[in-house]
ROSE-4610 file (N, C-alpha, C; in Angstrom, 1 decimal, always signed):
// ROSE-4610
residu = [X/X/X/X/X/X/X/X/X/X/X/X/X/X/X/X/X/X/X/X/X/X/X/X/X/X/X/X/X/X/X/X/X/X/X/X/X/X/X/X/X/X/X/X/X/X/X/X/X/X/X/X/X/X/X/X/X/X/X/X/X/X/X/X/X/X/X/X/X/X/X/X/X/X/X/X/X/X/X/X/X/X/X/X/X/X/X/X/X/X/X/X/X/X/X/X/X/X/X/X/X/X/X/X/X/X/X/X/X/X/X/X/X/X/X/X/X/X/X/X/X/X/X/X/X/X/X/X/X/X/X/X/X/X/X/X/X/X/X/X/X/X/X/X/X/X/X/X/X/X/X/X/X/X/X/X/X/X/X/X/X/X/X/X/X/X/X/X/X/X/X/X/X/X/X/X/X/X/X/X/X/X/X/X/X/X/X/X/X/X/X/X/X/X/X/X/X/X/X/X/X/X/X/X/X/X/X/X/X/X/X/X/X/X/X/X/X/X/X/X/X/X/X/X/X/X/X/X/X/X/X/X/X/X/X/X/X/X/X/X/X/X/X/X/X/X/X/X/X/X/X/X/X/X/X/X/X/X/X/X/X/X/X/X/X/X/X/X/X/X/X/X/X/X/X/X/X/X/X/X/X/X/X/X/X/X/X/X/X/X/X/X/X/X/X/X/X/X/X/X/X/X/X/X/X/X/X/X/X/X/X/X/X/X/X/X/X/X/X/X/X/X/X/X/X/X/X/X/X/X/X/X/X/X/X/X/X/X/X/X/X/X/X/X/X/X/X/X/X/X/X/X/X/X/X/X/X/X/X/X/X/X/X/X/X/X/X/X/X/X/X/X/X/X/X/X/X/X/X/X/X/X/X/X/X/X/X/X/X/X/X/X/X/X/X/X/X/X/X/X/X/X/X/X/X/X/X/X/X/X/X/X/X/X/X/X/X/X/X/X/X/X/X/X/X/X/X/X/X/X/X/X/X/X/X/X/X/X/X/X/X/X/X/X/X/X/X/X/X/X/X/X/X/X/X/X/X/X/X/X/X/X/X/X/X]
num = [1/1/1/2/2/2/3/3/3/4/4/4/5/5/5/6/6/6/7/7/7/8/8/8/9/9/9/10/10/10/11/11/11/12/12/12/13/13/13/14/14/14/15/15/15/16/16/16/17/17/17/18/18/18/19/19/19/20/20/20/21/21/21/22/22/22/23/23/23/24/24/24/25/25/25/26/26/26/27/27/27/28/28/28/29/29/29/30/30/30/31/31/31/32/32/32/33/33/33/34/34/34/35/35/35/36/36/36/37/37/37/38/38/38/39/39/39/40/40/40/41/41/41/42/42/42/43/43/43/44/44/44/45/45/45/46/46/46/47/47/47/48/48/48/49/49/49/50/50/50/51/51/51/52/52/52/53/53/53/54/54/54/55/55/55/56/56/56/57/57/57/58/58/58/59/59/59/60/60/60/61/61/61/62/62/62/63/63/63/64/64/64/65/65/65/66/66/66/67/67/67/68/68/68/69/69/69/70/70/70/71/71/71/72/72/72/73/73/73/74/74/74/75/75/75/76/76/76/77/77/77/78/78/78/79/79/79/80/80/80/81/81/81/82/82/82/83/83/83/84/84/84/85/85/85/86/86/86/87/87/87/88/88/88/89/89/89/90/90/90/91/91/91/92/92/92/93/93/93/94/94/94/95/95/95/96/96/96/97/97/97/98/98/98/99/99/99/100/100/100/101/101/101/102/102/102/103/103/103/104/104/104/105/105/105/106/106/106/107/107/107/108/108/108/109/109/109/110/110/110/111/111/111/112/112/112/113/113/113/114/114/114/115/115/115/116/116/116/117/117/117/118/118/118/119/119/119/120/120/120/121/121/121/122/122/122/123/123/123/124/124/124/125/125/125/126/126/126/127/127/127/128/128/128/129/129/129/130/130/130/131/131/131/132/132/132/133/133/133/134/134/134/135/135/135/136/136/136/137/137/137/138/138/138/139/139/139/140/140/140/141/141/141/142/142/142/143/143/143/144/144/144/145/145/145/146/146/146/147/147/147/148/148/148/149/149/149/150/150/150/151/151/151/152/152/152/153/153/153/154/154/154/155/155/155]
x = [-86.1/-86.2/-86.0/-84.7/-84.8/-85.6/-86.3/-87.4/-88.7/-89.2/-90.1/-90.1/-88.5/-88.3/-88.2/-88.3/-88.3/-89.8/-90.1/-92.1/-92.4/-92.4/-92.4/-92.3/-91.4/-90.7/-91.3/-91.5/-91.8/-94.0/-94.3/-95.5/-96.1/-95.1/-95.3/-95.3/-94.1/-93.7/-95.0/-95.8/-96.7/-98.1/-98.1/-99.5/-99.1/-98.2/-98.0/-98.2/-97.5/-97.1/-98.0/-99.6/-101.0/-100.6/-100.9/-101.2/-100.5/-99.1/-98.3/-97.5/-97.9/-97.1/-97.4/-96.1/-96.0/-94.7/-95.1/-94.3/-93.5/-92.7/-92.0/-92.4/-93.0/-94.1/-93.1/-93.1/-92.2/-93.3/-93.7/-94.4/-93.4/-93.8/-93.5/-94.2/-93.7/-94.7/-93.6/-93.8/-93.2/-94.2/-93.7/-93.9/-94.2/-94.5/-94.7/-94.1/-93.2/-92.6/-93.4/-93.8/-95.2/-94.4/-93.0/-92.7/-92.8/-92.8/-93.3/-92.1/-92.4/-91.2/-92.1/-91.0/-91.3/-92.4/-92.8/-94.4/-94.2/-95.3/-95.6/-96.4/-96.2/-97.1/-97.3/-98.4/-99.3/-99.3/-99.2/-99.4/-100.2/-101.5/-101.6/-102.9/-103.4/-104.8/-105.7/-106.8/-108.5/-108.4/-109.8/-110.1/-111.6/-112.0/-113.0/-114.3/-114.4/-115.3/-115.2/-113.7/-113.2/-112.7/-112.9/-112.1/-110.8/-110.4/-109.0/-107.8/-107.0/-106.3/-104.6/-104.2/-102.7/-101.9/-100.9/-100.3/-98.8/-98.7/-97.4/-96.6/-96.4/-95.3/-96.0/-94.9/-95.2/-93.7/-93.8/-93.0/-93.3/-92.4/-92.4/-92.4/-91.6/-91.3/-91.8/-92.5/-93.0/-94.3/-94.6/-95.8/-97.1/-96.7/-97.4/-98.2/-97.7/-98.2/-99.0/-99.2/-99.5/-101.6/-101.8/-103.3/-103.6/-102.8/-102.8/-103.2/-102.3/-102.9/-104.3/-105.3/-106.2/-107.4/-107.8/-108.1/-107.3/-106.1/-105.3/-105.2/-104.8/-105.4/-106.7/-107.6/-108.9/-109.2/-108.8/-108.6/-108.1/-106.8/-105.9/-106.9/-108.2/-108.8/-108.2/-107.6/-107.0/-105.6/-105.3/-104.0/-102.7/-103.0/-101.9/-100.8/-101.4/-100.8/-99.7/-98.7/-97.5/-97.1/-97.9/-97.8/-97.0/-96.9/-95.6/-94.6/-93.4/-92.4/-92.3/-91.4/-91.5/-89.7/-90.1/-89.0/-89.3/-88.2/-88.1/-89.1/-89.6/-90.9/-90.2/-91.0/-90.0/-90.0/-89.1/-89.1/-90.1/-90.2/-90.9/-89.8/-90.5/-89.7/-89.6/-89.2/-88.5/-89.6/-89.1/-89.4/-89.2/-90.6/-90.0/-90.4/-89.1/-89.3/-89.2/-90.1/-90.3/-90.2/-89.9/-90.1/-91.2/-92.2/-92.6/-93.3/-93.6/-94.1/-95.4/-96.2/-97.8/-98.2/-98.8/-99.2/-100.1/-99.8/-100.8/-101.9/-102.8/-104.4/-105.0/-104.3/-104.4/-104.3/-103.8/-104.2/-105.8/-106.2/-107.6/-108.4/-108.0/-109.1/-110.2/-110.1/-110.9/-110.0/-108.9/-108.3/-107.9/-107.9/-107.1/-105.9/-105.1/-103.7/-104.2/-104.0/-103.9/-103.0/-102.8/-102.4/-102.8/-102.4/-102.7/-101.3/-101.3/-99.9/-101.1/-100.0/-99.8/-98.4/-98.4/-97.1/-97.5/-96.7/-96.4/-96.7/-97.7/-98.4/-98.7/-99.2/-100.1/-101.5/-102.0/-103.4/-102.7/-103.9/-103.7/-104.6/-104.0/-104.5/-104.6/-105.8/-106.6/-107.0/-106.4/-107.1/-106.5/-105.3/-105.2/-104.9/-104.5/-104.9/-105.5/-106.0/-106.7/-107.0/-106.2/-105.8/-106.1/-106.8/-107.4/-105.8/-105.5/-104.7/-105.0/-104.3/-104.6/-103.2/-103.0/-101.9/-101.7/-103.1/-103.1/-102.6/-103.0/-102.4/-101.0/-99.9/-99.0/-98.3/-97.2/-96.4/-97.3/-98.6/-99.2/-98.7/-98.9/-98.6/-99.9/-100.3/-101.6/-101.0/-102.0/-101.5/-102.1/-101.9/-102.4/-103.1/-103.9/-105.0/-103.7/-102.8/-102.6/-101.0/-100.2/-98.7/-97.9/-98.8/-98.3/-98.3/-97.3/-96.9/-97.6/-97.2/-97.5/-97.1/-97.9/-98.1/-97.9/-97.3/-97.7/-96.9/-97.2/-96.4/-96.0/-95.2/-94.4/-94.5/-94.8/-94.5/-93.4]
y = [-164.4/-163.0/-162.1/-162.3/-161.8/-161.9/-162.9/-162.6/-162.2/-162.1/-161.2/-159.8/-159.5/-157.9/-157.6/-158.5/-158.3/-158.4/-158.7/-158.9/-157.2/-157.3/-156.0/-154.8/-154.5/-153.6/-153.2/-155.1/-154.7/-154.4/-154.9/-154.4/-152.9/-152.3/-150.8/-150.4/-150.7/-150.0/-149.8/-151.1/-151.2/-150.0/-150.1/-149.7/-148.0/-147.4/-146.0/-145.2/-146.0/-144.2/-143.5/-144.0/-143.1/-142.4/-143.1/-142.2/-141.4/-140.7/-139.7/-139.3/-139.2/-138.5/-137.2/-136.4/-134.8/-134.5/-133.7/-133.0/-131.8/-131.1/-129.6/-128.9/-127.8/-126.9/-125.6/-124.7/-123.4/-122.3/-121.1/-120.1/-119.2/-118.4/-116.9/-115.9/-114.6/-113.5/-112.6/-111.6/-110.7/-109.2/-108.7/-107.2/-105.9/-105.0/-104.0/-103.0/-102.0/-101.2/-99.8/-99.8/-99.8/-97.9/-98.2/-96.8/-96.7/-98.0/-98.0/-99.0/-99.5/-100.0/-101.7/-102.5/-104.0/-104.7/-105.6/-106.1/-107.3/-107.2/-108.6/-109.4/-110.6/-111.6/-113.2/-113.4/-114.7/-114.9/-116.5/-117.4/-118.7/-118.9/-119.9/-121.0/-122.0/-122.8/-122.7/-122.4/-123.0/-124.2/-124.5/-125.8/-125.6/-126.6/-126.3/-125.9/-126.0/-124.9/-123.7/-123.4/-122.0/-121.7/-123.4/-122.7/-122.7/-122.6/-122.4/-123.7/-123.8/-125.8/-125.6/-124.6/-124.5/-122.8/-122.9/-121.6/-122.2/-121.7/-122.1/-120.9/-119.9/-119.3/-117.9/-117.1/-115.8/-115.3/-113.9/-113.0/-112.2/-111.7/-110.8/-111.3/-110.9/-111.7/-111.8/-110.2/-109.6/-110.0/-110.9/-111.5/-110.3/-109.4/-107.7/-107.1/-107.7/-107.2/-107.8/-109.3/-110.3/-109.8/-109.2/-109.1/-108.0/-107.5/-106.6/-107.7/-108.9/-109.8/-110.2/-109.2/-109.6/-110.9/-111.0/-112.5/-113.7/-114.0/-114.9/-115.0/-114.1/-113.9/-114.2/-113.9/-114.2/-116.1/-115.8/-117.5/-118.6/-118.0/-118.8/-118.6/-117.7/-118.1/-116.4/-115.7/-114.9/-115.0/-115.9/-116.8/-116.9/-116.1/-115.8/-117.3/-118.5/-119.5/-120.0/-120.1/-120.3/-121.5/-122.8/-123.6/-124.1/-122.9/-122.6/-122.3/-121.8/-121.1/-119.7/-119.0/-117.5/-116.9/-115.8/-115.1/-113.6/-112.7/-111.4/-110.8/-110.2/-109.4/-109.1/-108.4/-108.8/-106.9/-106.5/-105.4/-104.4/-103.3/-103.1/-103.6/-104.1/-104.4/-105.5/-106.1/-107.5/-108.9/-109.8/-110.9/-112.1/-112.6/-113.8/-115.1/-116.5/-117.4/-118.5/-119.5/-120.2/-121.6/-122.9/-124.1/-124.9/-125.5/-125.9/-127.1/-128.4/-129.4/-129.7/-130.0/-130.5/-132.0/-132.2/-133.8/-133.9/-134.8/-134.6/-134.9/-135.1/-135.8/-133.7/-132.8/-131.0/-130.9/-131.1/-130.5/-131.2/-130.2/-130.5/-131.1/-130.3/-131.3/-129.6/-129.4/-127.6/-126.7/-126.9/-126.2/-124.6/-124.0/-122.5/-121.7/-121.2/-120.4/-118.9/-118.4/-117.0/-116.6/-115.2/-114.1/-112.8/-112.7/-111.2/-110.6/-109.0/-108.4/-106.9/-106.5/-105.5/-104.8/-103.7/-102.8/-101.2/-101.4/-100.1/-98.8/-97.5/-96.4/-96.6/-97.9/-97.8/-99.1/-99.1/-99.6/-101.5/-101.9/-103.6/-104.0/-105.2/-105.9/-107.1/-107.7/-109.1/-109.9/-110.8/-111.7/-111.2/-110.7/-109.9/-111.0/-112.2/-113.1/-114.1/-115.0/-116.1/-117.4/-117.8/-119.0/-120.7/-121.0/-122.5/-123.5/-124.3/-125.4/-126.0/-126.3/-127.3/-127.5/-128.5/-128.8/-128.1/-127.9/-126.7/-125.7/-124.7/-123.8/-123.8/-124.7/-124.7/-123.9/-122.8/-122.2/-120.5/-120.6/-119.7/-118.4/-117.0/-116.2/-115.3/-114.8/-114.0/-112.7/-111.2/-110.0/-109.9/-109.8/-109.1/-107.9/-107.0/-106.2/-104.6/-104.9/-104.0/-103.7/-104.5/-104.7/-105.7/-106.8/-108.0/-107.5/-107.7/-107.9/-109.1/-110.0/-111.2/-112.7/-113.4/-114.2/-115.8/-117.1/-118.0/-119.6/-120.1/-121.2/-122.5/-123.4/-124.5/-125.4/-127.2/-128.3/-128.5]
z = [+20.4/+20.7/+19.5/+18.5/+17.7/+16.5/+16.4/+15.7/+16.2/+17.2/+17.9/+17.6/+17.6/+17.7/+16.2/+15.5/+13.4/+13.3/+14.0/+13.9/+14.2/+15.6/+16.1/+15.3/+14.8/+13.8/+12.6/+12.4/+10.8/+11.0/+11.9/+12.1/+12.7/+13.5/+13.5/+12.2/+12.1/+10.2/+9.2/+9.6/+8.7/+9.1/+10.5/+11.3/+12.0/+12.6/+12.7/+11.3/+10.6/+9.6/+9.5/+9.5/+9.0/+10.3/+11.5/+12.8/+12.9/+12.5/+13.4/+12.3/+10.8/+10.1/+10.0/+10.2/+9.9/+8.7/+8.5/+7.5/+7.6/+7.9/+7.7/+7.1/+7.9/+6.8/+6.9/+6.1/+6.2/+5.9/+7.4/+7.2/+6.8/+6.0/+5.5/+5.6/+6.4/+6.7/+6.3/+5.0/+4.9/+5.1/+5.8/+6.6/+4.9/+5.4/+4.5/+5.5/+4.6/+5.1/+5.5/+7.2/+7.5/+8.3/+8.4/+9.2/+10.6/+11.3/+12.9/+13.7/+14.9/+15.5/+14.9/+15.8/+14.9/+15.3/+14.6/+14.8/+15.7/+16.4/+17.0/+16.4/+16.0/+15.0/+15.7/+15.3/+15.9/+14.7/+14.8/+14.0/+14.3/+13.8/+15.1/+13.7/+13.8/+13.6/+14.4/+13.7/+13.7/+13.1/+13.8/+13.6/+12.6/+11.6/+10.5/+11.9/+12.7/+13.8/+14.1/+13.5/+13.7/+15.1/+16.1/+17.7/+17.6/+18.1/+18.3/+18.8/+17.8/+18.2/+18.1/+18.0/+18.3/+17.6/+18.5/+18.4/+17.6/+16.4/+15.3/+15.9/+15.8/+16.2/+17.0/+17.9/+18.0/+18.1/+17.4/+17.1/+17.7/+18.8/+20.1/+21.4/+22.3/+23.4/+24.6/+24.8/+26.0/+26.2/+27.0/+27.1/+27.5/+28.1/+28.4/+27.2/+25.9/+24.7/+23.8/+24.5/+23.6/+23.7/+24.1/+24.2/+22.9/+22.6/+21.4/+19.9/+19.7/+18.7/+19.4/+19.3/+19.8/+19.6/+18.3/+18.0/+18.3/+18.7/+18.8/+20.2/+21.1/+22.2/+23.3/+22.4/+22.8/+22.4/+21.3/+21.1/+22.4/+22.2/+23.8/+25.3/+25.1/+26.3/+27.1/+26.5/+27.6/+28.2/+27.4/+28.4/+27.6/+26.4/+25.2/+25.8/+25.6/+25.5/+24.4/+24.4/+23.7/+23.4/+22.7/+22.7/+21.3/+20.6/+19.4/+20.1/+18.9/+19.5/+19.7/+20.2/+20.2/+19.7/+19.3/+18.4/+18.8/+18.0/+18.5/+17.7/+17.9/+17.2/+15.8/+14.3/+13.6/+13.1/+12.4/+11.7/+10.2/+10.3/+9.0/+7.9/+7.1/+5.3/+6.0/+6.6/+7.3/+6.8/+6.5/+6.4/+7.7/+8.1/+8.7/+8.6/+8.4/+8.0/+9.1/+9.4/+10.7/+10.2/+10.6/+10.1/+11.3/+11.1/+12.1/+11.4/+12.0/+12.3/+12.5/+11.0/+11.2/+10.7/+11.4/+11.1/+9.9/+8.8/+7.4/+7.6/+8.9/+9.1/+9.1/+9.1/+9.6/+8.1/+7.1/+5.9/+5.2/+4.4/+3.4/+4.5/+5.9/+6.8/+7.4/+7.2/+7.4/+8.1/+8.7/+9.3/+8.4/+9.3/+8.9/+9.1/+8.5/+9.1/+9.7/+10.4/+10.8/+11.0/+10.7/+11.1/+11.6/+13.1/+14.1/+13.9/+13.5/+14.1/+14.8/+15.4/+16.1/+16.3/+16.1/+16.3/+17.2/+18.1/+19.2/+18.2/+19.2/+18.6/+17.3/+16.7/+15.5/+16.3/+14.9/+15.1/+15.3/+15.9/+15.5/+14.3/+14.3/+12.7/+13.3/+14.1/+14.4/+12.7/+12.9/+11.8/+10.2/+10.1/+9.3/+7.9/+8.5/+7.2/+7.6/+7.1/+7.5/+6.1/+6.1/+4.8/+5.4/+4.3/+4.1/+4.3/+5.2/+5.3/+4.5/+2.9/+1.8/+1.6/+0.9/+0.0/-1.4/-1.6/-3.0/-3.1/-1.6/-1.2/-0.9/-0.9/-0.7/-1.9/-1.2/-2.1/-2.9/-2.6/-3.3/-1.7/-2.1/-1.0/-1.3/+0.1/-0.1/+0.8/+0.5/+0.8/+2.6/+2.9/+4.7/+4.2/+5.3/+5.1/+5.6/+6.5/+7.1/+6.7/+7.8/+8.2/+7.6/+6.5/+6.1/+4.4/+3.8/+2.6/+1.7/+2.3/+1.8/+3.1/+2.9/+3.7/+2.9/+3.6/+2.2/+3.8/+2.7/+3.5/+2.6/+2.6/+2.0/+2.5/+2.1/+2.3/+2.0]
């Protein structure tokens, strides 16, 4: 029996690791000091089709608002599906730093990062970044069009 369960072992060992490795990826969205109340921000992947294959984080709690990240929204079908985590919407100047969990078959495979914000009596900003999933891009930070500073993420 004990050597069955040393077979066992040592043969997963050998045959999962491709299938189910992920890595700790760290998003960074730092805000521009925009003068308005705090942003609500989607974070989510495309797929090299451009449909829509998971929600990484949302910042802002009130599900009533989530139709404002309007590309991210429409993505989910209408159904501002939450299949990331969720946090308090975040502040102008404010930085926010998320750690979340991707499997390495999602990098250099066409996937994309996005970013939707929206903030109460100002305009929305759908799509306001939208970055290549590479490993190359790791660490580099890119500007947002509207409410985003800079944008970037870490292996």
């Amino acid at each position: 029996m004990k050597r069955m369960l040393a077979v066992l072992a040592l043969t997963t060992a050998l045959v999962c690791p491709g299938l189910a490795m992920a890595r700790p990826v760290t998003l960074t969205t730092t805000l521009k000091n925009y003068g308005g109340n705090g942003a609500y921000v989607a974070i989510y992947l495309t797929d090299a089709k451009g449909a829509y294959a998971r929600t990484l984080w949302v910042a802002g709690r009130k599900a009533k608002y989530y139709e404002h990240l309007s590309d991210w929204y429409r993505a989910t079908g209408g159904r501002g599906a939450i299949d990331g985590i969720t946090g308090a919407s975040v502040g102008s100047g404010r930085t926010l730093e998320v750690s979340v969990e991707l499997a390495d078959a999602l990098f250099d495979a066409g996937y994309t990062v996005h970013v939707d914000t929206a903030v109460e009596d100002m305009r929305d900003a759908p799509n306001e970044i939208a970055v290549p999933l590479t490993k190359a891009a790791s660490g580099q930070t890119v500007p947002g069009r509207r409410y985003v500073a800079g944008f970037g993420y870490r292996l």
